[in-house]
PADO-366705 format. One record per atom (N, C-alpha, C): residue in one letter; x, y, z. Coordinates in steps of 0.2 Angstrom, whole numbers, plus 2048, in hexadecimal, padded with zeros to 3 digits. Example, Ala and Ser with C-alpha at 12.3 -4.5 7.8 and 13.67 -1.06 7.14 Angstrom:
BEGIN
R  residu   xx   yy   zz
R       a  842  7E4  827
R       a  83E  7EA  827
R       a  842  7F0  827
R       s  840  7F5  823
R       s  844  7FB  824
R       s  840  800  827
***
This chain:
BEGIN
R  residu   xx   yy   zz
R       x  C17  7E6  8B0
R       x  C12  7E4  8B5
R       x  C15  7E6  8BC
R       x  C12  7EA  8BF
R       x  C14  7EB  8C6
R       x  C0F  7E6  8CA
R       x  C10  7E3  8D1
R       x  C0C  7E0  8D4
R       x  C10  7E4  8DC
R       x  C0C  7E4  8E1
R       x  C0C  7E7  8E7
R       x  C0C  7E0  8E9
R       x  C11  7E1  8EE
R       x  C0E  7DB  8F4
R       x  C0A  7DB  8F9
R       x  C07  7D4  8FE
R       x  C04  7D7  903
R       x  C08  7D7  909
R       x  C0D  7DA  909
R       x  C12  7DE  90F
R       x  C0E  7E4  913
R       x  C0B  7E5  910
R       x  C0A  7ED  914
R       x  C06  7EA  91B
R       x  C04  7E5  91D
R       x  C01  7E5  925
R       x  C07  7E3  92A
R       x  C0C  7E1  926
R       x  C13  7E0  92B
R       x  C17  7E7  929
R       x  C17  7EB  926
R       x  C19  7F2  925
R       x  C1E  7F2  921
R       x  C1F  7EE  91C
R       x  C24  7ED  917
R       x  C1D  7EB  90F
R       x  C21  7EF  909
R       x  C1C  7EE  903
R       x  C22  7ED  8FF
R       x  C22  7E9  8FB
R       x  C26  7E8  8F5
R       x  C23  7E9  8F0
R       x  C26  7EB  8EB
R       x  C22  7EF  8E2
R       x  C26  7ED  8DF
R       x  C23  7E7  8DC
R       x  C29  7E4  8D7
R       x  C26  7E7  8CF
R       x  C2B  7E8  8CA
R       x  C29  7E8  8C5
R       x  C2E  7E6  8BE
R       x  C2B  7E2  8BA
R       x  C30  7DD  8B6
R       x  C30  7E1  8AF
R       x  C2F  7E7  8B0
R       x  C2E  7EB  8A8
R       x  C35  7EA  8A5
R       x  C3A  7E9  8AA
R       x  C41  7EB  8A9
R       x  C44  7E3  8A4
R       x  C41  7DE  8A7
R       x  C42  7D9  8A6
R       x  C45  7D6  89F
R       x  C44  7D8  89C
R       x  C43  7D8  893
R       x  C4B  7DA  893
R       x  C4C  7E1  897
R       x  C52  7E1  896
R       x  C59  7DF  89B
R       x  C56  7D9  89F
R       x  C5A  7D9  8A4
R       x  C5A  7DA  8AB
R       x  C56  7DE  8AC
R       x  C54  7E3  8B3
R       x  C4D  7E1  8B6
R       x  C4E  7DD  8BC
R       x  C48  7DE  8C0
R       x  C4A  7E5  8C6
R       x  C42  7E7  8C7
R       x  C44  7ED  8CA
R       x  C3C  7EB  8D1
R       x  C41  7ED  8D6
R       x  C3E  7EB  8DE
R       x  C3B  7F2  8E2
R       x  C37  7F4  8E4
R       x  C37  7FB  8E9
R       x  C36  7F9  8F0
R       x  C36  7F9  8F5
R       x  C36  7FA  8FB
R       x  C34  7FE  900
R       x  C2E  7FE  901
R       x  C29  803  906
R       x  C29  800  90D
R       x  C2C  804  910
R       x  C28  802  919
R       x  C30  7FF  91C
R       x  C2F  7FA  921
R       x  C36  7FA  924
R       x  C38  7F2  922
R       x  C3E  7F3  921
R       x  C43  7EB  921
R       x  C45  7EA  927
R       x  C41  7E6  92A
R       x  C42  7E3  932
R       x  C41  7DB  934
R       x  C40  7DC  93A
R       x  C41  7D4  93D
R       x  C39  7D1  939
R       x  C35  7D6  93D
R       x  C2E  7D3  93A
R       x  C2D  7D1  930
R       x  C31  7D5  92D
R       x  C30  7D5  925
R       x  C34  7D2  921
R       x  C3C  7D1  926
R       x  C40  7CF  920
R       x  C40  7C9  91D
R       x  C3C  7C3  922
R       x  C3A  7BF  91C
R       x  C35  7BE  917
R       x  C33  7C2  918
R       x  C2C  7C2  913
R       x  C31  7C6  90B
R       x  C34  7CA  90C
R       x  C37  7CF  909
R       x  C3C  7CB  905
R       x  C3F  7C6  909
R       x  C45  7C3  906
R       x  C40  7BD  901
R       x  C3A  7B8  906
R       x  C36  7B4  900
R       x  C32  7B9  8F9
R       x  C32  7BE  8FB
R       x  C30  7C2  8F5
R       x  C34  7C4  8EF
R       x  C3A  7C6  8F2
R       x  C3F  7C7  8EC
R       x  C42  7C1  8E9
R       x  C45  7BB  8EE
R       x  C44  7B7  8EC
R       x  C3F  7B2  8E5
R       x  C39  7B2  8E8
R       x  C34  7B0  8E1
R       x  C34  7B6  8DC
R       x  C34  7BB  8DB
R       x  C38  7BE  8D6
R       x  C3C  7BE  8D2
R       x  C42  7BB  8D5
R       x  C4B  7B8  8D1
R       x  C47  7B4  8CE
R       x  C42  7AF  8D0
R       x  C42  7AA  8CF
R       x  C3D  7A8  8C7
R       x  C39  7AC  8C9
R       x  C32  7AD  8C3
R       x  C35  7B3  8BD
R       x  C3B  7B6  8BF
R       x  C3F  7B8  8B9
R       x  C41  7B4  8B3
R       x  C41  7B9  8AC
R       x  C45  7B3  8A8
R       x  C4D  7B3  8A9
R       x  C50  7AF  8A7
R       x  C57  7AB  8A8
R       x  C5B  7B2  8A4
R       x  C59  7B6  8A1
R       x  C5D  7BC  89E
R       x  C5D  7C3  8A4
R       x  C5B  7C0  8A8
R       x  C5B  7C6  8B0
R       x  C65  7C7  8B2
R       x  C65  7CD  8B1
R       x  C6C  7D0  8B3
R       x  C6D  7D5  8B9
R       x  C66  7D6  8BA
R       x  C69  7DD  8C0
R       x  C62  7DD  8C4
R       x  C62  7DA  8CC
R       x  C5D  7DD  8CE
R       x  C5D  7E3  8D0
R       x  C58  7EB  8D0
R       x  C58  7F0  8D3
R       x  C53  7F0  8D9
R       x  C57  7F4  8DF
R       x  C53  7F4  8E6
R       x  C51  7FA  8E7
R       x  C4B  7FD  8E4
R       x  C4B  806  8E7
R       x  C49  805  8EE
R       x  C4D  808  8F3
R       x  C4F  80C  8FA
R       x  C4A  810  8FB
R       x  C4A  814  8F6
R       x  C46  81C  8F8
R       x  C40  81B  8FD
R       x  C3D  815  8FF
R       x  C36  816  902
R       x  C37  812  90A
R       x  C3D  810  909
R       x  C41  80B  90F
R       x  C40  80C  915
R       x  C3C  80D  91A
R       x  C3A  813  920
R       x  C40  811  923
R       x  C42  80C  928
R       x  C47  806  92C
R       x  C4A  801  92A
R       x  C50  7FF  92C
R       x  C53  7F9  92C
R       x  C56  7F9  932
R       x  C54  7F1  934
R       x  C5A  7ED  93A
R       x  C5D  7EA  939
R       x  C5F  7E5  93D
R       x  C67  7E1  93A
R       x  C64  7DA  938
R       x  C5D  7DA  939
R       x  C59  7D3  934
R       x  C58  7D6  92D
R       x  C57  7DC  92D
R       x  C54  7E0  926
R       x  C5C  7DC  921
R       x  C62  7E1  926
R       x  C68  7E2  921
R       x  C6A  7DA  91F
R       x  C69  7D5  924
R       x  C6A  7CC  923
R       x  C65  7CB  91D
R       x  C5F  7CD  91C
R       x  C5C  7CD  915
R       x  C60  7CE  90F
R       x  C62  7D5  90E
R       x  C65  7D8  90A
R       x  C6B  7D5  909
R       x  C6F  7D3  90E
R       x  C74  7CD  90B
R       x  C70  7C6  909
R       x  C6E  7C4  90C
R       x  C6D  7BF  908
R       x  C69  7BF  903
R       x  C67  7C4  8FF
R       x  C64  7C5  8F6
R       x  C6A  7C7  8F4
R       x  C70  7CB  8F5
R       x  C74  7CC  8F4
R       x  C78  7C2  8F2
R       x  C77  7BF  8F5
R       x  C7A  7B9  8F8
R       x  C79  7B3  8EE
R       x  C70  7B5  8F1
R       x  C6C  7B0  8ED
R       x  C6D  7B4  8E3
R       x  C6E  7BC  8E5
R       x  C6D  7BD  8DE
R       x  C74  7BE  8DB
R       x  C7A  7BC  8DF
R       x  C81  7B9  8DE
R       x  C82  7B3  8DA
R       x  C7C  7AF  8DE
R       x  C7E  7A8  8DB
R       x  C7B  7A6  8D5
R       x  C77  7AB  8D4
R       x  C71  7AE  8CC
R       x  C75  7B0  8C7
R       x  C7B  7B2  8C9
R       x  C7F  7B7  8C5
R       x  C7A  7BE  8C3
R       x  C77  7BF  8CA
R       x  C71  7C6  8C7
R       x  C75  7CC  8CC
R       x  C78  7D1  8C9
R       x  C79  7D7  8CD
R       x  C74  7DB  8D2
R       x  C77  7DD  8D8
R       x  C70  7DF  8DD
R       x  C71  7E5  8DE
R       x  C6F  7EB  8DC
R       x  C6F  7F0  8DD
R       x  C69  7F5  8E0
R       x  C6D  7F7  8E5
R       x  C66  7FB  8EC
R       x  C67  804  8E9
R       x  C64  806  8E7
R       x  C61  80B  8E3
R       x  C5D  80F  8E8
R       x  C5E  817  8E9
R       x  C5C  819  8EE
R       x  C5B  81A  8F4
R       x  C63  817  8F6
R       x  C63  815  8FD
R       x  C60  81B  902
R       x  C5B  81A  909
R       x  C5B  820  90C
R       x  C61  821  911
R       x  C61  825  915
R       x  C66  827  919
R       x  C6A  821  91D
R       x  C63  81E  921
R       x  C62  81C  927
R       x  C64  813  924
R       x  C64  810  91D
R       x  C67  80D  919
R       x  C6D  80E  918
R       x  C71  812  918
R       x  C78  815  915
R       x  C7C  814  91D
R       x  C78  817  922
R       x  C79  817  927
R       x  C7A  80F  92A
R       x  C77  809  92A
R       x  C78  806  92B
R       x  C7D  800  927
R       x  C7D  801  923
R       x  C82  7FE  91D
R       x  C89  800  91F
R       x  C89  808  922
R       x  C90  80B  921
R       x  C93  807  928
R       x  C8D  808  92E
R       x  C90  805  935
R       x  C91  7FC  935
R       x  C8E  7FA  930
R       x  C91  7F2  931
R       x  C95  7F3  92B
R       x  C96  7F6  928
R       x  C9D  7F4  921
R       x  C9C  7F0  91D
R       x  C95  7EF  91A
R       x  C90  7ED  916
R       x  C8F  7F0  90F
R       x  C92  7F7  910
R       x  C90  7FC  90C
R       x  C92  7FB  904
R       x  C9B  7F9  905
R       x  C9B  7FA  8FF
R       x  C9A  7F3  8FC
R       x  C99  7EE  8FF
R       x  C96  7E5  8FD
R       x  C91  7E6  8FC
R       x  C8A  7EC  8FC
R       x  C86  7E9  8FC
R       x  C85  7F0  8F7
R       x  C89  7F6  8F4
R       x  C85  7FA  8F4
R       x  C8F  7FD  8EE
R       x  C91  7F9  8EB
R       x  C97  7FB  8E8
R       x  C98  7FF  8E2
R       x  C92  801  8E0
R       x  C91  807  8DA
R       x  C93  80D  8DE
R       x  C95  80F  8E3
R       x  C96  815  8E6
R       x  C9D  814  8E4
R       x  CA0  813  8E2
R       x  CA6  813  8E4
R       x  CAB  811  8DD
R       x  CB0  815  8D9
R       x  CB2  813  8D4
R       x  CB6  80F  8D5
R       x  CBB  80A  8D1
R       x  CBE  803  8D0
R       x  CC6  806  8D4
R       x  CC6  80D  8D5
R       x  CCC  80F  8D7
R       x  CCC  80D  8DE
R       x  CC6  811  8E1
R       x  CC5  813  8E5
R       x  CC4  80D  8EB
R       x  CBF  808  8E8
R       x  CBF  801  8EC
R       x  CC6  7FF  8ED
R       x  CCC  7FF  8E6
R       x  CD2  7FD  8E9
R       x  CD6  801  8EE
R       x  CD6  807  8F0
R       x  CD8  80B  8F4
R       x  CD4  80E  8FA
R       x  CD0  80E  8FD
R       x  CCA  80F  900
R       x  CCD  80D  906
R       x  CCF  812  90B
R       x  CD2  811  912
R       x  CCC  816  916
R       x  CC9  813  91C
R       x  CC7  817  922
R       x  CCB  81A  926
R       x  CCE  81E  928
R       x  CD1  822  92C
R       x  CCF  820  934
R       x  CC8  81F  931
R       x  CC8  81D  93C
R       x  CC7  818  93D
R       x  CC8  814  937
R       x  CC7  80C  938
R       x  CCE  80A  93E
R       x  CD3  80F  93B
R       x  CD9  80C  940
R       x  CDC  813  945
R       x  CDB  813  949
R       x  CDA  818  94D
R       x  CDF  812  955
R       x  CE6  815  951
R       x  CEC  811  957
R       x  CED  814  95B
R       x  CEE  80E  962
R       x  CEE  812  969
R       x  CF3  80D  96B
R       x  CF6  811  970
R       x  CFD  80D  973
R       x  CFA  80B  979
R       x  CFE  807  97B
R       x  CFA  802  984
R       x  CF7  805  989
R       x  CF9  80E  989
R       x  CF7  80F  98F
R       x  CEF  813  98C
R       x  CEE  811  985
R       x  CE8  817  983
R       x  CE7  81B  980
R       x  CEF  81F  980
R       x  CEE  825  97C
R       x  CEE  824  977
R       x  CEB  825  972
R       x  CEB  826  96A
R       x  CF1  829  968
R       x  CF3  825  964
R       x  CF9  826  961
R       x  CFB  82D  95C
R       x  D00  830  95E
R       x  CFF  837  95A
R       x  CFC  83E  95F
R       x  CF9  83C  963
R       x  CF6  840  967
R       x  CFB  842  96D
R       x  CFC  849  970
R       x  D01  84A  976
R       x  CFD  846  979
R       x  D02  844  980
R       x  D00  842  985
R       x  CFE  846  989
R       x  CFA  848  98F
R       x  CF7  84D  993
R       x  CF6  849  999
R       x  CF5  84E  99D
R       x  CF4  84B  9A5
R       x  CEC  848  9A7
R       x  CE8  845  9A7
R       x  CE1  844  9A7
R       x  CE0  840  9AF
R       x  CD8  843  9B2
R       x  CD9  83F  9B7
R       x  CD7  844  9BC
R       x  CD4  842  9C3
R       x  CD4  846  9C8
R       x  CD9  847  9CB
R       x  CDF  842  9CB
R       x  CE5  841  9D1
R       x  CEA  847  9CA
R       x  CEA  84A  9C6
R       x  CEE  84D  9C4
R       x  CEC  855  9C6
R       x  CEF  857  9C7
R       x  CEE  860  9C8
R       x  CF1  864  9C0
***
């Protein structure tokens, strides 16, 4: 059974569908934008779906693919069904992320919390950003870097 919701006049549609249910799997699509104006409706929509699932639900699926935007109310959404399908013991998986998703997951550091199938069991345990530490000494110069003469009063 898919049902559409009436999201589309705030620019956000939800397509839930429970075919997967039987075996575990509710599956969610997402058209339009997860924003200030929609994430609560979004977040009461996924919510009454954990809810009206049967108690054999192990993984919710979030298809991306149709995701036009996200802001930082859309991404508070997504943690918090993250939050709610924790306490379910239901896995949350965002499925098709678009760019401008990846993009915004990657700039808050969200990504792999919210989104850790990217990443082997190795690789979570040793996974360093290189420019996450980017050392400078007092006067500014980054570290490893010659020092130079900068500045109008230098010739």
């Amino acid at each position: 059974m898919t049902t559409p919701s009436a999201h589309r006049t705030t620019g956000l549609a939800v397509t839930s569908s429970t075919l997967g249910c039987d075996s575990g799997v509710l599956h969610l699509e997402l058209h339009g934008y997860l924003e200030h104006g929609t994430c609560e409706r979004f977040l009461a929509e996924a919510t009454a779906q954990l809810a009206a699932t049967p108690a054999s639900l192990r993984t919710l699926r979030v298809n991306c693919a149709d995701l036009g935007s996200i802001d930082s109310m859309g991404l508070s959404a997504l943690l918090m069904l993250h939050r709610r399908t924790t306490t379910a013991g239901v896995g949350l998986h965002l499925h098709d992320r678009t760019a401008a998703l990846d993009r915004m997951l990657t700039i808050t550091g969200t990504l792999d919390h919210l989104a850790p199938e990217r990443l082997g069991e190795a690789d979570r345990r040793t996974r360093s950003d290189p420019m996450a530490y980017r050392h400078t000494l007092d006067d500014g110069i980054r570290a490893g870097q010659p020092e130079t003469a900068a500045g109008p009063d230098q010739a």
